[in-house]
N, C-alpha and C positions, 0 to 999 in steps of 0.2 A: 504493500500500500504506500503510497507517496503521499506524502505528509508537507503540511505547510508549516512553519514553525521561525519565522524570523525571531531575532530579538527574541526569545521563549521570555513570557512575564509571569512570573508567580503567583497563580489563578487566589482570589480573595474571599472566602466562604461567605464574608457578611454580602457581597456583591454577584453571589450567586454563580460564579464564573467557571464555565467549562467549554473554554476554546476549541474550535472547530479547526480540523486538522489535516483531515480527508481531502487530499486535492479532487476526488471521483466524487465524492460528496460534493463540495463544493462548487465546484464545475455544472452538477447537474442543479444546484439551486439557483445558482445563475442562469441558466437555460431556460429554466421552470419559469423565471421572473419575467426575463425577453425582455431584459432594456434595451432602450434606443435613444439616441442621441433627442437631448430638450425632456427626458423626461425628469419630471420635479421628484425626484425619491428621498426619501428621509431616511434613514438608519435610526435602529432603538439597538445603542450595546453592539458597536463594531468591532469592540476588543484591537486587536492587532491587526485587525482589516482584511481578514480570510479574504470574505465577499468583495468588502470593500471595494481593494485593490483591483476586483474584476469588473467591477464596475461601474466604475467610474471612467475610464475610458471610454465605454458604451456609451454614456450621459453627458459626458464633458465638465459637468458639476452638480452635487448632489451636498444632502447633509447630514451631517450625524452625532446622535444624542449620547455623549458617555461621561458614565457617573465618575469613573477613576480615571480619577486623575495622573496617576502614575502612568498607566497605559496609554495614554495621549499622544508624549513625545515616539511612543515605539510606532503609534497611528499615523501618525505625519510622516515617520520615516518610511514606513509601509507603504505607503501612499503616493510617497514622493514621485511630483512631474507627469502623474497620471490623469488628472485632471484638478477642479478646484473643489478643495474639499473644507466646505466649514464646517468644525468642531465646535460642540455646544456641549458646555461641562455642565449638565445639570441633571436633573433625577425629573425622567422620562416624566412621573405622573402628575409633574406641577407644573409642565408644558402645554401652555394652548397652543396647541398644533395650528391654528388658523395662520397663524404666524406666517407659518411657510405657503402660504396658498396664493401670496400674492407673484408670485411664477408659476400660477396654474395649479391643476389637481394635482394633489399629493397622490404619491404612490409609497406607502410605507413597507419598508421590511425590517428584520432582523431574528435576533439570535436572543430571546426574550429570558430573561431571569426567571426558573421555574417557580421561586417562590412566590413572585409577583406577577405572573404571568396574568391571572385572570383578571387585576385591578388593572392592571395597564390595558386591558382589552376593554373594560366597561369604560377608562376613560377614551380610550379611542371614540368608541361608540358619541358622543357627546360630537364629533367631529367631525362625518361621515360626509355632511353637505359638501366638506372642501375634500372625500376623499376619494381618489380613482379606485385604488384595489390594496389590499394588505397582504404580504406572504410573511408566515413566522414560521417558525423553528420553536415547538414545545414538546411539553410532556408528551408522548403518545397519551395518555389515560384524558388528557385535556382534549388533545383532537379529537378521539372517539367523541367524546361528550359533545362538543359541537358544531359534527356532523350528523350524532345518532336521529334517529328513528324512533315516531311512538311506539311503545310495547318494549323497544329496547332496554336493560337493566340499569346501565349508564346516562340514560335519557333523563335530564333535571333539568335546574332552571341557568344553568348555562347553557344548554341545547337551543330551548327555548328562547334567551332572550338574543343568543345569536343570529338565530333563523328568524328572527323578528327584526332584526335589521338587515344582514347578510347571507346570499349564497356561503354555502359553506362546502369547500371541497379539500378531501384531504388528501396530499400530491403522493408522497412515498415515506417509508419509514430510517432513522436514521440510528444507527447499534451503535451503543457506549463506545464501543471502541473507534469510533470518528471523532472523538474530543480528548482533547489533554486541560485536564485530567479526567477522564473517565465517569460519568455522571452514574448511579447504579438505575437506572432505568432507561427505557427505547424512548426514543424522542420522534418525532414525524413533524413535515412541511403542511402546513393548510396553507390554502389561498381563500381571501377573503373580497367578497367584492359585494361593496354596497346597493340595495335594492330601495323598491319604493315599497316602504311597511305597509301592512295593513293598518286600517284607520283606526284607534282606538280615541276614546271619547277623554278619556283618562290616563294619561300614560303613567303618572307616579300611582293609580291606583292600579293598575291592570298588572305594573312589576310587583307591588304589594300581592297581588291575590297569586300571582304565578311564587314567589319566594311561601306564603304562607302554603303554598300546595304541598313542594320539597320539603318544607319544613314539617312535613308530616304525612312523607310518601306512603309510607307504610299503613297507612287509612285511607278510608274511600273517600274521594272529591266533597260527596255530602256531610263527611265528618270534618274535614278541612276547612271548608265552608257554611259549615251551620251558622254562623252569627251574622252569615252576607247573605245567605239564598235562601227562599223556603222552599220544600219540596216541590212543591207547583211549577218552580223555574226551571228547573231541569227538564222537566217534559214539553214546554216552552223552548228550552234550546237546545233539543233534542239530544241533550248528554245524560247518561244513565247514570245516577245519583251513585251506582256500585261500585262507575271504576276508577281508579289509581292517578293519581297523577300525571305517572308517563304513559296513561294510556290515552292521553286526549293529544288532540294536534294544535297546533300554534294559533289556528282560527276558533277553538275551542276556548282556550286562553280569551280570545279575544273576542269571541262572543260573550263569555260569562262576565266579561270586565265591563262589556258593556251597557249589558241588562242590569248590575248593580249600579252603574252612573245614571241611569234613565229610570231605575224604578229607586229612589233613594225612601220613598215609605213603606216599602213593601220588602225590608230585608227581613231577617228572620230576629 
């Protein structure tokens, strides 16, 4: 296997860091990406500039968000003559992305800190209007979840609140042994690419009613929802009071959200 490994930096536990090393890997998430010159792309967490470095010649000039600061100077050197690369030292989830939109739709990627993975994805979400399309690098157990399918095991309210803003497709899988240091679980590419939602009446109530669903998967929709719906509603929105959470689909969500906005006397 041929390995990229410039400059080697001393991966930092608080900063989640498991560098990408796999030139076969690498190679093909650049492919997957298909830059082309004028596209507006953002990096989250370039580390040493595996990606980077490949693509940035394809763009001419791109940007990228890294928290360590240590790891910088080896990003610049990495980088060096390939095209123009601005570095932004700061912590991904206190960035208004809008920022970058004024050179066009954003196209964000990167190599996402597992333990922050899902928080940076809900803050994405907030920024979609300025966004073209998203590829990351996460946990495998993350991209199952959303990509999954009703009746799925995995299927929660990340599934849900994914597929409520974005297609979601998951590209190929990536083995520990493509990072140094070694992460103990599989990692896989989703592409993400922003859609027009469905309508909901309510949107901070309709994430309420879909998190109180997960928050008590293991009972049926009607137990979940007893203090929002009365029975009656359910045969009204054609959802059987029996099933499960992930047994209903994203329009289901968003039917129930919206008959609680519109019947506000009539909850249980």
């Amino acid at each position: 296997m041929k390995t990229f490994n410039p400059y080697q930096h001393q991966a930092k536990k608080r900063f989640g860091q498991n560098f990408l090393t796999d030139i076969a890997i690498i190679e093909r998430i650049v492919k997957s990406i298909r830059p082309k010159q004028g596209d507006n792309i953002v990096e989250i967490g370039p580390g040493l500039g595996a990606i980077t470095r490949l693509i940035l010649p394809e763009v001419g000039k791109m940007s990228a968000i890294e928290l360590d600061r240590d790891v910088i100077p080896k990003l610049k050197f990495n980088c060096d003559r390939r095209g123009e690369l601005s570095i932004i030292q700061e912590d991904a989830l206190k960035i208004e992305f809008d920022r970058f939109a004024a050179d066009g739709p954003i196209r964000v990627i990167g190599n996402l800190p597992y333990n922050i993975s899902t928080p940076i994805m809900f803050h994405l979400f907030e920024y979609l209007s300025d966004i073209k399309d998203m590829h990351f690098m996460l946990q495998k157990e993350v991209v199952e979840r959303m990509v999954a399918q009703p009746g799925s095991r995995v299927y929660g309210r990340l599934t849900v609140m994914t597929q409520f803003f974005c297609d979601a497709q998951r590209l190929f899988l990536v083995p520990p042994e493509s990072f140094e240091p070694a992460p103990k679980v599989d990692s896989a590419i989703v592409r993400l690419v922003p859609k027009v939602s469905p309508e909901v009446k309510d949107f901070k109530l309709f994430s309420q009613m879909v998190t109180e669903a997960f928050n008590m998967r293991r009972k049926t929709v009607r137990n979940a929802w007893k203090k929002r719906l009365p029975i009656e509603a359910f045969d009204e929105l054609q959802v059987k009071p029996t099933l499960r959470p992930e047994n209903l689909t994203l329009e289901n969500f968003v039917d129930v959200a919206n008959w609680v906005y519109l019947n506000p006397d009539r909850t249980s």
